[in-house]
N, C-alpha and C positions, 0 to 999 in steps of 0.2 A: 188681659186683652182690653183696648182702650175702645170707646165708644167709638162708633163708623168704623170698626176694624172690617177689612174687606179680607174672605180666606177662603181660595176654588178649595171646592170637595174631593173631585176627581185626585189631586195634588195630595191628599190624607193619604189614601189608599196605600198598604202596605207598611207607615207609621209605625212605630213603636209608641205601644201605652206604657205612658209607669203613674206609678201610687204616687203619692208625696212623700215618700221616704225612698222614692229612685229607683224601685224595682219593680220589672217590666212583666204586667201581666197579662200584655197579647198584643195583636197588632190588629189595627186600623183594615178592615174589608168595604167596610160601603157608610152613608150617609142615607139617613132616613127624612123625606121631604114629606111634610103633610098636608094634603090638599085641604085646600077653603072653599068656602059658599062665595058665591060670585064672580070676579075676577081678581079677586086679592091674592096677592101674591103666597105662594106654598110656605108653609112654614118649617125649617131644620129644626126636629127636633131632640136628634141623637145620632151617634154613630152605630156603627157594627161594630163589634171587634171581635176578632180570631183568640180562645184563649187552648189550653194544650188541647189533645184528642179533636181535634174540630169544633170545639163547640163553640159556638156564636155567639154572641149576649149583645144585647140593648145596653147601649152608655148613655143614659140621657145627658141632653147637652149641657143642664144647667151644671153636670156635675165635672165640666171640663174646665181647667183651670187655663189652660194656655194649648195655643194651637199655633205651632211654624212648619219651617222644611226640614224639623230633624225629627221632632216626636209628638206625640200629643200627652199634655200630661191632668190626672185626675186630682181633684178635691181632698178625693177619700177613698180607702183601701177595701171600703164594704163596699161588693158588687151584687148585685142580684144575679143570680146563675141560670136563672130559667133561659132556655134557647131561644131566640128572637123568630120570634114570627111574625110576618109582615101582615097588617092590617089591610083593610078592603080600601080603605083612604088615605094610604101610604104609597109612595112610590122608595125605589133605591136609586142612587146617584147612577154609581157605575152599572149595574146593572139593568134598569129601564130608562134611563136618561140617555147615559153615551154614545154616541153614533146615531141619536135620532135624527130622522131628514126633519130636517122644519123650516120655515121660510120665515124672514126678516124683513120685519115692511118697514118704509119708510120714515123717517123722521117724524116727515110734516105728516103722514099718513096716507098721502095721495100717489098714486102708480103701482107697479107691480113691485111685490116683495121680491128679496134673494133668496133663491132655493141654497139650503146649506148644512152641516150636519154635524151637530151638538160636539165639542172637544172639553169643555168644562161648565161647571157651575159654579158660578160666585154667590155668596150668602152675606149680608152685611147687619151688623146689632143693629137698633133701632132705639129709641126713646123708652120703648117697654121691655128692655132687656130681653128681644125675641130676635132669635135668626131669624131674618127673609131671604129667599131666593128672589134678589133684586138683578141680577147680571147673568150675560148668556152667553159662553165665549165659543161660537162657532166657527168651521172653513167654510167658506163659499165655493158653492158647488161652479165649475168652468165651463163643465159640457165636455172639456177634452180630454183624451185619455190622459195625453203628455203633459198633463200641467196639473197642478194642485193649487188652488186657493188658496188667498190670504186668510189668515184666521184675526179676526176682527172682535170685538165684547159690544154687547147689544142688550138694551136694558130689557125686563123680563118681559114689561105689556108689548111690546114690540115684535115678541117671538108665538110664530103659530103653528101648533102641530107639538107644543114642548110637551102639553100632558092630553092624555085619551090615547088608546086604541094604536098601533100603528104596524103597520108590514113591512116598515120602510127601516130597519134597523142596519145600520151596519157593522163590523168591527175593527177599523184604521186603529182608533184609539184607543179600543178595551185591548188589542193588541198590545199599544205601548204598553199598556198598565201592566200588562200579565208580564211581558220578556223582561221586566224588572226584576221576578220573583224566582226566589228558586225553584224548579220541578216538584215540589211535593207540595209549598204553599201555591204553581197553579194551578195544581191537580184539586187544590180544597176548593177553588176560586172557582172552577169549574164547575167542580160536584153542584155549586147553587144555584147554577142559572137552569133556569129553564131547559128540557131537554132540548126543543131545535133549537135555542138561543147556543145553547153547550155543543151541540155537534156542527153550528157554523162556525163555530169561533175555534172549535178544533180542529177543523180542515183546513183552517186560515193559516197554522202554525204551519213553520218548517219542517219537515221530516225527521230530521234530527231534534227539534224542541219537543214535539210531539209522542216522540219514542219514550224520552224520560219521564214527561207528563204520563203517558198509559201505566208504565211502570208504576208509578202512586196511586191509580187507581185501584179501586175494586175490580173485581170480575166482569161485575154484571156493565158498570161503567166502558171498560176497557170494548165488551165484543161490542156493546152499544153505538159507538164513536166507531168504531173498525168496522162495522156493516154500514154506516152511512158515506164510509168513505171512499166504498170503490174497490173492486178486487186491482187493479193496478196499483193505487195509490196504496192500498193495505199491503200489497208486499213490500212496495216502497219502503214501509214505515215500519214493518216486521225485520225489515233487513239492519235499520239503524238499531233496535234493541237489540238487549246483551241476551244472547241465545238459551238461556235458561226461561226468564222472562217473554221471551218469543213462545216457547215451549208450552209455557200455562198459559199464555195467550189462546193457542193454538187449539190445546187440549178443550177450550172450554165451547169447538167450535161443532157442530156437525161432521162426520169423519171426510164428507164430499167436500165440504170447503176448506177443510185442510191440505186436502188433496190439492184442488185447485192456487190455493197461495203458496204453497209449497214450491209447486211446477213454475207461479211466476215469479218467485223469488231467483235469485244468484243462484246456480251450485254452490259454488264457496261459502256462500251465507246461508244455503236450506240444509248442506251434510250435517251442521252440527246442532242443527234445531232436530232433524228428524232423530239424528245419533239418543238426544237426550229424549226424546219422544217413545224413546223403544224400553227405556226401564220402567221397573214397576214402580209406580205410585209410591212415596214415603219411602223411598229409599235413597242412597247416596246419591245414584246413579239419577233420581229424579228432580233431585233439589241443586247438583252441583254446577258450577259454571265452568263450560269449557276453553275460556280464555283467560286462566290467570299466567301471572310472567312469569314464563320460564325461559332456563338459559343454560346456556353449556359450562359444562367446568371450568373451562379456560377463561371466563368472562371475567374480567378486573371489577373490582371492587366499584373504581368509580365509574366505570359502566352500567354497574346494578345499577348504581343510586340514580344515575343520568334517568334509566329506563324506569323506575318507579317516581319520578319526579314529572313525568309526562301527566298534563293536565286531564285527561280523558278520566284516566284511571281512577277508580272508588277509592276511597280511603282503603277499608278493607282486602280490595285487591291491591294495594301497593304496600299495604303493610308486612308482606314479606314475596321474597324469590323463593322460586321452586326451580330445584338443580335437575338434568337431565339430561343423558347423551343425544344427540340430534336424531331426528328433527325435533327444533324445537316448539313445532304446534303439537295439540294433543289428536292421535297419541303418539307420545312423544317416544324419544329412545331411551333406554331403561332409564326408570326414576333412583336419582343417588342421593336426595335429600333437599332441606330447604333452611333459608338463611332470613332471620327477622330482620328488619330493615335498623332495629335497633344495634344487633351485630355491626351491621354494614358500617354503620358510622365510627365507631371505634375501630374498626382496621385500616391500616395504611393503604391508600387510595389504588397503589401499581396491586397489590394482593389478588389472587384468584380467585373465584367464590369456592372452586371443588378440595379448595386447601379449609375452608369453615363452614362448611356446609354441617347441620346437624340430622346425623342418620339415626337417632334411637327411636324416634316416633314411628309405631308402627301404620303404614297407610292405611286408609280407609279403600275397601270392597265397594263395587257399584251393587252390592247388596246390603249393604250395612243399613239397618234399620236406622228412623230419625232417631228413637230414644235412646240408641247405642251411641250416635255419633252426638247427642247432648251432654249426654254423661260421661265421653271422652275431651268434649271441650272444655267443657265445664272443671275436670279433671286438673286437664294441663295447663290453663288460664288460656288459651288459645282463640284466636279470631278466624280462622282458617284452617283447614286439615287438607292433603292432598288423596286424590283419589286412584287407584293403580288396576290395572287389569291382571287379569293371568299371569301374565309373561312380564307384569312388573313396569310396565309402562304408563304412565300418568297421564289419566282419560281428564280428566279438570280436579276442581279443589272447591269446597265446600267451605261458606265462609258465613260467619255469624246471622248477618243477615237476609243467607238463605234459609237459616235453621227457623231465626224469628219467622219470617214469614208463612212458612209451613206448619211452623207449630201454632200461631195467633190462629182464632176462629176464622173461616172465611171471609165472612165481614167484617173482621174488625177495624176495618176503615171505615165504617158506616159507624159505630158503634160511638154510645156515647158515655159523659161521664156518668158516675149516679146522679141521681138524680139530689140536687141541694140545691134549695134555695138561696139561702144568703150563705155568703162565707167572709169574714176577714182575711185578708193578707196580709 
């Protein structure tokens, strides 16, 4: 990076870190700005970055060799591991800067400033080889609904309201930042903000981004966000998750307010949250998902492959069809087998599925213990097992990582790594 390199913070966020030898030991979450005595301008002194299990860690900045719009890369492959905690004279980029209202005065200094609300920060080296937060790249606020401001860069003494105290946060931008991210990184991205800062910016989200996001949560996270958001809008968003997931949602609520979101959810969408609500605990019938793809014998080959190529679908649920006489929702008409998607490719496209269907696995009971249905997968190398009633009718399919999630401790999305302090990569 060459002296007066100018490089907004906000723009890091989500990053890839790598060593100097190219390999990627986490991503980019926030920018660490440190307040000064008087009016001097904050000083950048590090990043955040995301490394596996959630843990966080301080990147001081000396130790970054190059920063663009593909990656950030490090010095050196010893990191210090201790979890980042934010100091009393520290602010974070994206999370207490973004969407702050602050006003922009004038040039010359004289009139009234622009009311307007933080989109980036720029940092630029200096002669003492120090980040400053010298640049403020805010929208100007219009007053109308229908219209959105020009976003203009304002140098730092200029802007007031950027650091101290404020009620006035919004989240336009931390929005952009997040629907970048896949559903699990912005579930981490959540977990740090501040509770009300976490439960605005979740209500901000669409119904459908929002669903995925809860699904990465913890428990306690999950009912957290879903009481603040409203028994109307909590059915909303109970209806967009996959009905398993709704389920232990559900479970983790008071039996009255189950009741009550239940009634406002769909039919269509509460039969099969309540269906899987009614088995016991740790068993097939409690962990399995009611919508995996099934299909009628007669279904061609290149129809399977059409229907598990649909975007929606988990890896895990498209990695194989489940065969079944109609109907083909669960439950379905008798279960006659299932076909790995691996099959599907090697048969000639016009092919049936009920002519390759593999029937020796025996199905899983909605009583099947989790430790039964581990040491069956585990067994057969299997990512998914199907699940059968009495009468041999296939109620859903249990698939790897419903078994992970049931077996990991309840927390273990909270959880962190051991504790080390340094490590080489």
């Amino acid at each position: 990076m060459t002296m007066g390199t100018r490089v907004y913070l906000a723009r890091l966020a989500g990053l890839p870190v790598f060593d100097p030898n190219g390999d990627r030991v986490g991503r980019v979450r926030d920018a660490v700005v440190r307040l000064r005595t008087t009016n001097r301008p904050p000083q950048v002194v590090g990043l955040v970055a995301e490394m596996a299990l959630r843990r966080r860690i301080f990147l001081p900045i000396g130790r970054v060799t190059s920063m663009d719009s593909e990656a950030v890369v490090l010095a050196s492959g010893v990191l210090n591991l201790r979890r980042f905690e934010k100091r009393p004279n520290e602010l974070l980029v994206v999370e207490d800067l973004l969407d702050r209202r602050v006003t922009v005065m004038p040039d010359d200094g004289d009139g009234p400033g622009t009311p307007s609300t933080v989109v980036d920060i720029g940092m630029d080296l200096n002669r003492s080889n120090e980040w400053l937060v010298t640049r403020v790249a805010v929208r100007g606020l219009t007053g109308r609904l229908s219209r959105r401001g020009h976003v203009f860069q304002a140098e730092f003494d200029r802007v007031r309201g950027l650091i101290g105290p404020t009620d006035t946060q919004g989240t336009s931008n931390l929005l952009a930042l997040l629907e970048q991210m896949k559903p699990a990184d912005m579930a981490n991205a959540l977990q740090d903000l501040p509770d009300a800062r976490r439960n605005e910016v979740a209500a901000a989200l669409s119904d459908r981004t929002l669903a995925d996001v809860l699904e990465e949560l913890p428990e306690h996270d999950q009912v957290e966000i879903l009481v603040h958001l409203g028994r109307e809008r909590a059915a909303d968003v109970l209806e967009r998750m996959d009905p398993d997931d709704a389920a232990d949602l559900l479970a983790e609520l008071p039996q009255a307010e189950q009741t009550v979101l239940l009634d406002l959810m769909e039919p269509d969408e509460a039969d099969p949250v309540r269906q899987l609500m009614n088995y016991r605990p740790g068993t097939a019938g409690s962990v399995m998902t009611s919508e995996p793809v099934i299909l009628t014998p007669d279904t061609t080959v290149a129809e399977a492959l059409a229907r598990i190529r649909e975007p929606e679908l988990s890896p895990v649920i498209a990695a194989q069809v489940f065969v079944a006489r109609a109907p083909s929702a669960t439950p379905s008409g008798k279960y006659l087998g299932m076909v790995h998607f691996q099959r599907l490719l090697r048969e000639p496209p016009s092919s049936i599925v009920g002519g390759i269907v593999d029937a020796d696995l025996e199905p899983l009971r909605p009583e099947t213990t989790l430790a039964e249905i581990i040491k069956r997968m585990a067994t057969y190398d299997l990512v998914a097992m199907p699940v059968i009633d009495s009468t041999r009718r296939l109620v859903g399919a249990v698939t790897v990582d419903d078994v992970l999630d049931h077996s990991l401790p309840r927390d273990w999305r909270d959880r962190d790594l051991s504790e080390i302090d340094e490590v080489t990569l």
